[in-house]
N, C-alpha and C positions, 0 to 999 in steps of 0.2 A: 353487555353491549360493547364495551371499550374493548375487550379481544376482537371482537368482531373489526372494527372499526383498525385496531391493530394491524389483522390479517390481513386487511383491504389494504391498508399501507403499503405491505409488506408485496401485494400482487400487481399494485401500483407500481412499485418501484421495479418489479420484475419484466413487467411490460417494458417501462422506460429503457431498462437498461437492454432489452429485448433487441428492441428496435432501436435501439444505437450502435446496432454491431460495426468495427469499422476496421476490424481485424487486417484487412485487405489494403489498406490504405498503405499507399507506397512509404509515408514519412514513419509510419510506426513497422511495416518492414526495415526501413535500413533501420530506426531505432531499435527493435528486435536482435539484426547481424552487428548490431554496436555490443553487444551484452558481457561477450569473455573479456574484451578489449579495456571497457567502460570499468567492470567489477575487479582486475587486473590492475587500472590506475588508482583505482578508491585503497582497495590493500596499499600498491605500491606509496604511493603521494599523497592522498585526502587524509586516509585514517592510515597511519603507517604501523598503531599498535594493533591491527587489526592481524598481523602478520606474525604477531608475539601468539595468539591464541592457537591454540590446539587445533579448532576449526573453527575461525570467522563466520560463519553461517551460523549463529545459534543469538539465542537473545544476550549472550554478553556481546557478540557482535553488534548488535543494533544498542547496546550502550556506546559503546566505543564509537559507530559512528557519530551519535547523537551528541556525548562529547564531542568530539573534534567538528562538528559542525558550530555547537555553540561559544569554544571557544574563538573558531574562525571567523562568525558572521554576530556582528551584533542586531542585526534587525533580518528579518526577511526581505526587505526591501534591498538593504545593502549588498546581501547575495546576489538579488535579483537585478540590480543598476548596472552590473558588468558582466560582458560573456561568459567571462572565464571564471569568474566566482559562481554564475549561474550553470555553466556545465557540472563545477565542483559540486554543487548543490546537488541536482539531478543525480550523478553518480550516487550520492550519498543516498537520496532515496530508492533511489534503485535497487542498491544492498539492502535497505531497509525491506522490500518487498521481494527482494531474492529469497529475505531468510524465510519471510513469511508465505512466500509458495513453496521452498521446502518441506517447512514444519507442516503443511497443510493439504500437502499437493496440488498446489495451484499452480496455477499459466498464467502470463500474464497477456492482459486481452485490450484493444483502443474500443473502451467505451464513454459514451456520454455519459456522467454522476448523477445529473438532475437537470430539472428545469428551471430556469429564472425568469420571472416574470412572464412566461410564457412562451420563452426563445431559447431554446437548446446551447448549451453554454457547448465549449468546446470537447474534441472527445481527449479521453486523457488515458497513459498507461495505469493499469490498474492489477492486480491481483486478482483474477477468480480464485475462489475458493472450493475445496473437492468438488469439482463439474458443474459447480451450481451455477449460473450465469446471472442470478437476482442476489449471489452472496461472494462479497468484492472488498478487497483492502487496498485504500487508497493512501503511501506513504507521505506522500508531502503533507496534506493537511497536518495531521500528528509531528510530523517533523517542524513545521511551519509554528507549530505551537509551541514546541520547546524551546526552538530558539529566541521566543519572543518570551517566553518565561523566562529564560535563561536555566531549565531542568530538561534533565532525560524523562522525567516523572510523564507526563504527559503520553510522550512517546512509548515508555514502555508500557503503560498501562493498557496502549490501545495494542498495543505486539499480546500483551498477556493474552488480554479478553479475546482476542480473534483466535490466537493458537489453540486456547482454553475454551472456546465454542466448537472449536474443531473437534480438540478432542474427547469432549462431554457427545458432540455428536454419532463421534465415531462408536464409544463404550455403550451409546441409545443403541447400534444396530445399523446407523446410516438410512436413518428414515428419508421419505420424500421431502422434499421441502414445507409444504403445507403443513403435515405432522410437526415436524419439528417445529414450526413456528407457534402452533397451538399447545406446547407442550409447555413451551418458556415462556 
């Protein structure tokens, strides 16, 4: 019964994120045409060793972010109390889920994450993952937590398991969603 119960979660969530589409939305368009710009300063200025690797797009990239974000910001808050630390910040997750729609082929899409208390929280940039519109990587959170840890661990852990979902799914065949979810 707890699969079951599982799988309901799981169509739960798909609805939600269904009917949050906001792809359209003018602020997450120019966020969209900000992205060579935005990923260009993170290399140039944020993470500067990011520009030392072979190709920043990979998960030593999303260490190297994760460092220089927690050396930068000692709380999430602190990031978040100033524009310009809170732009820094954003850039930084941004990479974060750059790497992670490459590794996965994903887009990234303006959806609502969940529901609170019964009032749709705001819609936020997010990572689809290969087409699937109920399966989404959300970098701040995981980032959000590292730096309140003062570790990458967190962060990478959540880079591993999404990349490593992907591609245990990909080596299944690329099942429907449904399947897949009954399988794990």
């Amino acid at each position: 019964m707890e699969d079951l119960e599982d799988l309901e979660g799981v169509q739960y969530q798909q609805e939600l994120l269904l009917t949050a589409d906001h792809d359209d939305d003018p602020e997450f368009q120019a966020w969209l045409a900000r992205m060579d710009t935005d990923l260009d300063t993170l290399v140039r200025d944020d993470a500067p060793d990011l520009g030392r690797l072979p190709d920043p797009w990979t998960r030593e990239g999303v260490q190297v972010i994760a460092q220089a974000a927690i050396r930068r910001f000692p709380t999430e808050e602190f990031a978040a109390a100033d524009p310009d630390r809170l732009d820094t910040l954003n850039r930084m997750w941004r990479g974060i889920g750059h790497v992670v729609a490459t590794a996965c082929e994903g887009r990234w899409v303006y959806r609502v994450p969940m529901l609170s208390e019964g009032k749709p929280e705001p819609a936020v940039p997010m990572v689809e993952i290969g087409a699937w519109s109920s399966w989404t990587f959300q970098p701040f959170p995981p980032l959000g937590f590292s730096i309140s840890c003062g570790t990458d661990t967190p962060l990478l852990d959540a880079v591993d398991f999404t990349i490593g979902e992907f591609r245990a799914w990909e080596q299944a065949g690329r099942p429907d969603p449904e399947s897949w979810f009954r399988r794990r």
